[in-house]
C-alpha positions, 0 to 999 in steps of 0.5 A: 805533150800528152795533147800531142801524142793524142793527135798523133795517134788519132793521125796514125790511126786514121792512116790506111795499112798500105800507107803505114807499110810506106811509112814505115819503109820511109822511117827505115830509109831516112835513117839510113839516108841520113846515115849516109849523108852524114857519112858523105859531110864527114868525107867532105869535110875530112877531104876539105882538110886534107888540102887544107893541110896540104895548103897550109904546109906549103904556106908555112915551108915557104914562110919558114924558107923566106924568113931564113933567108932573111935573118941569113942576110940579117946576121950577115950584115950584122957580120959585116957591121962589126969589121974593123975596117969598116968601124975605122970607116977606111974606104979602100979596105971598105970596099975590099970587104964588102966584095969579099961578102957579096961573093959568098952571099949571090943573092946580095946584089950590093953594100953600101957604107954611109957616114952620117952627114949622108956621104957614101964612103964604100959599096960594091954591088954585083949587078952590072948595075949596081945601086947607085948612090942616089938609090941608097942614099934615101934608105940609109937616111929612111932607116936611121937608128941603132936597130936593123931596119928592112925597107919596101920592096922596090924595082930599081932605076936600072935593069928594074930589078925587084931590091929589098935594102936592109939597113944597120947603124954603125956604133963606135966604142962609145956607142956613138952613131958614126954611120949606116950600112946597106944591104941590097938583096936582089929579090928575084933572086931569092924568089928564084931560091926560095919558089923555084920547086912547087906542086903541080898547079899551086900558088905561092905570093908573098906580100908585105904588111902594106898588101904590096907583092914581095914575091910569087911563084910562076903560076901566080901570074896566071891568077894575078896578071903582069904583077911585080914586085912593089905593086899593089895587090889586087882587090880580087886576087887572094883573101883579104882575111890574115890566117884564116883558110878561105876559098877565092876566084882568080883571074881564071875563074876557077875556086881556090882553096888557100891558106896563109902563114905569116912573118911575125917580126916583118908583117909579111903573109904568105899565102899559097893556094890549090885549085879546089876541084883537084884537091877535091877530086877523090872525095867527089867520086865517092860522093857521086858512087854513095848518092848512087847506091843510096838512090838505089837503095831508096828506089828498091825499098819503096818497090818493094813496100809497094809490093808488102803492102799490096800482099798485106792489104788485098787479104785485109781488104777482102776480111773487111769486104767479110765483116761488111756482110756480116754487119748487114745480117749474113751470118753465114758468110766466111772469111777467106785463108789467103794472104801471108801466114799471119794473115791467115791465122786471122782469118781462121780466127776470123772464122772460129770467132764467128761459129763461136759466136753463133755457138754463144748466141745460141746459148745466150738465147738458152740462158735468156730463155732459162733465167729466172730473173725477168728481163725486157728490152725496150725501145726509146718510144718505151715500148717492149721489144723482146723479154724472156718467160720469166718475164711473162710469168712475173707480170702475169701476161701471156709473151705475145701480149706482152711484145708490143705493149708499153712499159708503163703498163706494167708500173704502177700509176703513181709511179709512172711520171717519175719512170719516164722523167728518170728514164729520159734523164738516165739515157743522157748520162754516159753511164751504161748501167744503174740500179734502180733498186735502190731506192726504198721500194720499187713495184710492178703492177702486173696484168691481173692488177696485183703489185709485187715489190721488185728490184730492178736494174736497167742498161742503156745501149745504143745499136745502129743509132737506135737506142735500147733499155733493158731491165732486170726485174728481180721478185723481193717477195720470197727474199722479202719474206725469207728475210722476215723468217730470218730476222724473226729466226734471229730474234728468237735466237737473240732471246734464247741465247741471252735467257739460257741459264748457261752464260754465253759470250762471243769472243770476236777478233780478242773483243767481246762481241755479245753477252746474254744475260747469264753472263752479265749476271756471272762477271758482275756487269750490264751489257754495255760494261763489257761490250769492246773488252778483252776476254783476258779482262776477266779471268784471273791471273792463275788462269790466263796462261791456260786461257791463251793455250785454249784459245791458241789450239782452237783451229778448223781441224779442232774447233771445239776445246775441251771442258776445263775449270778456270777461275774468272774475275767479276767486275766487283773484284770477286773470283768464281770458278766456272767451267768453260767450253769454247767453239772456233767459228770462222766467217769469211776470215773473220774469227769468232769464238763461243764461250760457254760458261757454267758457275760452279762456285755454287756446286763446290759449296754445296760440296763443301755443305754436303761434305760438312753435313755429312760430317755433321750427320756422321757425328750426329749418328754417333750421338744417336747411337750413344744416346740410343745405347743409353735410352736401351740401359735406361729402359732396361734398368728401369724395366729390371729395377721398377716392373720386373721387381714389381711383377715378381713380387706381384708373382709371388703374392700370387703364388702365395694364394694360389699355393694350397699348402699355405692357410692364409686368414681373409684378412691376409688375403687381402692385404696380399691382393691390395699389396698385389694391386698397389704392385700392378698400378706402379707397374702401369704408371712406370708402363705409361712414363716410358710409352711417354718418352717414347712420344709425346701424348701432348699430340695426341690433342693435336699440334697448336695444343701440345705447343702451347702446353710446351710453351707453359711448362717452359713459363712455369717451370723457368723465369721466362715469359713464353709465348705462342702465336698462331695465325688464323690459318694455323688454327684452322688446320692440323699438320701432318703426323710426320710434321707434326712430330718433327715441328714439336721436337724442332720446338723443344729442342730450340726452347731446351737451348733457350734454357741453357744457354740464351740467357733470354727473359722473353721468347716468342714461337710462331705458328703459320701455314703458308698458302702453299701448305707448308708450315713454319715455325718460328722461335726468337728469344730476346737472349744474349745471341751467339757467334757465327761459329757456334752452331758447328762447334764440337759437341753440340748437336741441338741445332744439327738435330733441328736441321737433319730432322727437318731435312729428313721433311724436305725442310730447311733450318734458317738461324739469325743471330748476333751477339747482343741481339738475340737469336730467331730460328725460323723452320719450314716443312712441306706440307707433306713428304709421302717418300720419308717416313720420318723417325723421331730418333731421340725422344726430347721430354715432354717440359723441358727443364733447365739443364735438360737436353743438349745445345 
């Protein structure tokens, strides 16, 4: 089906304007044509039934007309049967009654009575020739029986009078057969009856079953001959064919138009007939007028398709006579505004199109001329035949020296035998257009030698059977190095973003698209671990509603969330609380979000610390002032008890010498200057004990030395063995004053807790000077070791000394320690820390002593 609608097009196409126009007239006429033609068969046809109709209500009235009569004569002789005269078979009122029935019925021509041995007992007849005995006789025995029985049609011996007998056998009371009686009916009679009145120039014959002519009508004789009733009908006279409507020629030569009906119970047929050209008459004028007007019609139509298409063609024919010229190269031609309206608005178009064209050209040349990208068009023999500046300017050749050269001049040697080989395979291709640049690497050698990476891409098309190739040369140099720039820009992005120390993820259509490396340390887990996962993944429960909002309210108007605390969950099942900002970018429909992350877990602890130190600090400061207040009365009940009674005793000594009104021997004197000397050494000494409590003089021989004087006072004065080691480093150098003082104080302090509550029989203290400077001191007993909350309990301000002092330095306090296992307390101090100038505070003694101190 589509093959044909192809070939059908292609025929149509080929067809010119003039000869569609006919065409199409012819599509609208034969339509209408066959309109009317089927209009004309209906008429026909509804003629042709009318007198069929009228035909056959002719043949079926007078069917209806001879059957009448007959069952008439039938119920009439089957009156007459069952008269008692008759029955009795008494001839002389037989005969009285078979005249009085043949004067009631004219058409009977007689009865006659039979016994059955084949005498005539009665007749009468009404002819001047009745039926003789020898003429009924053969019927009564032809039809014998109980049943009524009609005969052939036959022509009598006398007056040859056409006669039909009809025939019924008498019964007795018994039912016993005891003769038959006649009936002769006088057959021109009844066709008189029953044919007498007919249609102007119709025929009406009836025949028996044995085809034999019963009776007809006048104007049969025309069509049959000199045909009586009883004789054969014959062979070229009326249809053959029983009840069926048919045309036949009589003897006139004339077409008939008959129709037949037929006498069931007799086998008879009556056909009657109309001549054909009368019945038909109407319907042939109409006829003839249609044909007329239809030819009428016809001859108009096509005059004036003839005429549409010449006003259509002569316009189109000069556009083509336009479009030829402009083919050859006269661009300055125009078509003319002739012809119909449509006609000329194709014309105008004709002519818009053609400025518009120029118009196009011009700027096509301005585009070409202007294009950055280097374009050459060559023929087939690869030769180049028009190129723009940016071509001349990529292969370094001046544009009249590049016209007219080669191709391959301009691609490198090793690449010229597979240019030709594609370009040759390329142009028997259907395909109009391929990229060259596909492959990994393409070069241009320009003139001066130098190649230079391109992206080329070539069409193929052919102009008046001359083929061209133009390429699209496209330099990669720039892009090449911009992309290098680029990926080497990404790189360094790639590295900054994964080594900043804020943890960073991308959040990309609900999956984590990037994480640096921050972030894999924050949530616990590499690279490849939460690459694919869901942000909501890791953020704990608490958090995820406020999360969804967040992520929810970023939109282009506000791209940026505020800061907000959440609480995230690590892949190890830990939750930290970080602070997160996040930044909606979108791409191309393509929806990414920036999550920066900042753990504040370590800053809410050392909130925390700083909150507990600062507690600490402010029991500490409490403590101090105490013990302050308590070294201030101690000093000044020692001040007030030893010197200050000291000196007013060695002040009244004096004045007992210098008093000149006492008389004192030499001896007394004496013994008053050696009291007065005895006073002042004591004086001294308790001067000396309260400068030592101050601070230490153990320092003043130098750090090493004091410890180890420390070390032996504990030893001596307790049951543990202590003992002191020193690196070489430490032996070789002496700390700052400030370090110094504060490691000798972190020293007393740990040995004054060993004392009281290690239980300890062996502690160790290392001395070292690390390579930065710094020192560190180190204590580890052997003792029972403490819990892990006993160096913040109420009361006990030893190891917060120990820290605060060394946190004054800029140093740090690190305990170990578990119950059973001793305790290690390691200090370190800076080399120096010239901002703080450090304050002993509470002076610890020189060799503590068991129960000294405070934990």
């Amino acid at each position: 089906m589509r093959a044909v609608r192809r070939l059908a097009q292609g025929l149509i196409a080929r067809l010119s304007i003039r000869t569609r126009i006919l065409l199409l007239m012819l599509v609208v006429i034969v339509p209408a044509g066959g309109a009317l033609a089927w209009q004309l068969t209906s008429e026909l046809r509804q003629a042709r039934n009318a007198a069929l109709s009228q035909v056959r209500v002719l043949a079926g009235s007078t069917a209806a007309q001879v059957l009448a009569r007959l069952q008439q004569s039938e119920s009439a002789l089957l009156q007459v049967s069952r008269w008692p005269s008759l029955l009795h078979l008494r001839p002389p009122q037989c005969d009285k009654a078979l005249a009085d029935l043949a004067q009631i019925n004219p058409e009977f021509d007689g009865l006659t009575l039979w016994d059955l041995d084949g005498r005539l007992l009665c007749h009468h007849s009404q002819s001047a020739t009745p039926l003789s005995a020898e003429e009924t006789r053969p019927m009564a025995a032809a039809h014998p029986g109980t049943d009524l029985s009609i005969s052939a049609p036959f022509r009598r011996q006398a007056g040859q009078r056409a006669t039909l007998v009809l025939s019924h056998t008498l019964l007795d009371a018994t039912g016993q057969a005891m003769g038959v009686l006649c009936l002769a009916v006088d057959l021109e009679a009844l066709q008189q009856e029953v044919l007498s009145v007919q249609p102007s120039g119709a025929v009406v014959v009836v025949t028996d079953a044995q085809q034999r002519l019963v009776m007809r009508s006048t104007q049969a004789e025309a069509l049959l001959g000199p045909l009586g009733p009883g004789d054969q009908m014959p062979a070229h006279g009326l249809p053959s064919i029983d009840d069926v409507d048919a045309d036949a020629r009589a003897l006139d030569g004339l077409p008939h138009l008959y129709a037949s009906a037929r006498l069931e119970t007799l086998g008879w047929r009556v056909m009657a007939g109309a001549p054909r050209l009368e019945a038909l008459a109407v319907h042939r004028e109409t006829k003839l007028q249609a044909l007329a007007i239809g030819a009428w019609v016809s001859v108009f139509a096509l005059s004036l398709a003839v005429a549409l298409s010449g006003t259509i063609a002569r316009p189109i024919a000069q556009l083509r006579e336009r479009a030829v010229r402009i083919a050859s190269g006269d661009l300055e031609t125009r078509a003319t505004l002739d012809g119909p309206p449509e006609i000329r608005q194709l014309a105008t178009a004709f002519n818009r199109m053609l400025d518009e064209r120029q118009i196009a050209t011009t700027r096509l040349q301005g585009i070409f001329d202007a294009a950055l990208d280097a374009i050459i068009t060559t023929d087939t023999t690869q030769l180049i035949v028009h190129a723009n500046p940016a071509a001349a300017r990529l292969l370094a050749c001046p544009m009249d020296e590049l016209l007219g050269s080669p191709i391959e001049r301009f691609i490198p040697y090793r690449n010229r035998p597979g240019h030709a080989n594609a370009v040759r395979a390329f142009g028997h291709r259907q395909s109009a257009t391929r990229t060259m640049g596909r492959r990994s690497e393409v070069h241009a050698l320009r003139a001066d030698g130098r190649e230079l990476p391109v992206e080329a891409t070539i069409t193929h098309m052919a102009i008046d059977g001359v083929e061209y190739y133009t390429v699209i040369l496209r330099d990669l140099s720039p892009a090449r190095q911009a992309e290098a720039e680029l990926r080497a820009s990404e790189a360094n992005l790639r590295r900054l973003m994964m080594n900043l120390p804020e943890a960073v993820f991308v959040n990309r259509n609900g999956r984590i698209s990037y994480v640096n490396q921050a972030a894999q340390e924050l949530f616990g887990g590499t690279e490849v671990e939460l690459l694919g996962r869901s942000p909501l993944e890791l953020i704990d429960e608490s958090s995820q509603a406020l999360v969804r909002r967040r992520i929810a309210g970023l939109t282009r108007a506000t791209p940026v969330s505020a800061l907000a605390e959440v609480t995230i969950a690590r892949l190890d099942g830990e939750r930290r609380r970080v602070d997160t900002l996040g930044t909606l970018v979108e791409d191309n429909g393509d929806r990414s979000i920036i999550v920066v992350l900042r753990d504040t877990t370590p800053l809410r602890q050392a909130q925390a610390a700083l909150q507990a130190s600062h507690a600490d600090l402010t029991r500490l400061l409490a403590e101090l002032d105490r013990a302050q207040d308590d070294e201030r009365r101690r000093i000044s009940r020692e001040l007030h008890d030893d010197m200050q009674q000291t000196l007013a005793s060695i002040r009244m000594d004096a004045s007992m010498l210098r008093d000149s009104d006492v008389t004192l021997s030499c001896s007394e004197a004496m013994a008053i200057g050696e009291r007065i000397d005895e006073l002042a050494a004591a004086t001294i000494a308790s001067t000396r004990r309260l400068i030592n409590d101050l601070r230490p003089p153990a320092l003043e021989a130098g750090f090493l030395p004091a410890i180890q004087r420390l070390a032996q006072a504990v030893s001596h004065r307790n049951s543990i063995v202590c003992e002191v080691h020193a690196t070489a480093a430490a032996r070789g150098s002496e700390p700052d004053e400030n370090v110094a003082l504060c490691l000798y104080r972190v020293a007393q302090e740990g040995l004054n807790n060993v004392i009281k509550h290690a239980q300890a029989r062996q502690v160790f203290l290392g001395v070292d000077r690390l390579e930065d400077g710094s020192w560190q001191l180190n204590i580890h007993d052997d003792g029972r070791g403490m819990e892990a909350t006993d160096p913040g309990k109420a009361g006990s301000f030893g190891l917060l000394g120990m820290r605060e002092r060394l946190r004054a330095l800029g140093g740090r306090l690190q305990i170990d320690s578990a119950p059973g296992q001793g305790t290690a307390i390691t200090a370190w101090v800076p080399a120096s820390d010239p901002a703080v100038g450090a304050s002993d505070g509470i002076e610890a003694p020189e060799a503590p002593a068991p129960g000294d101190g405070a934990a």
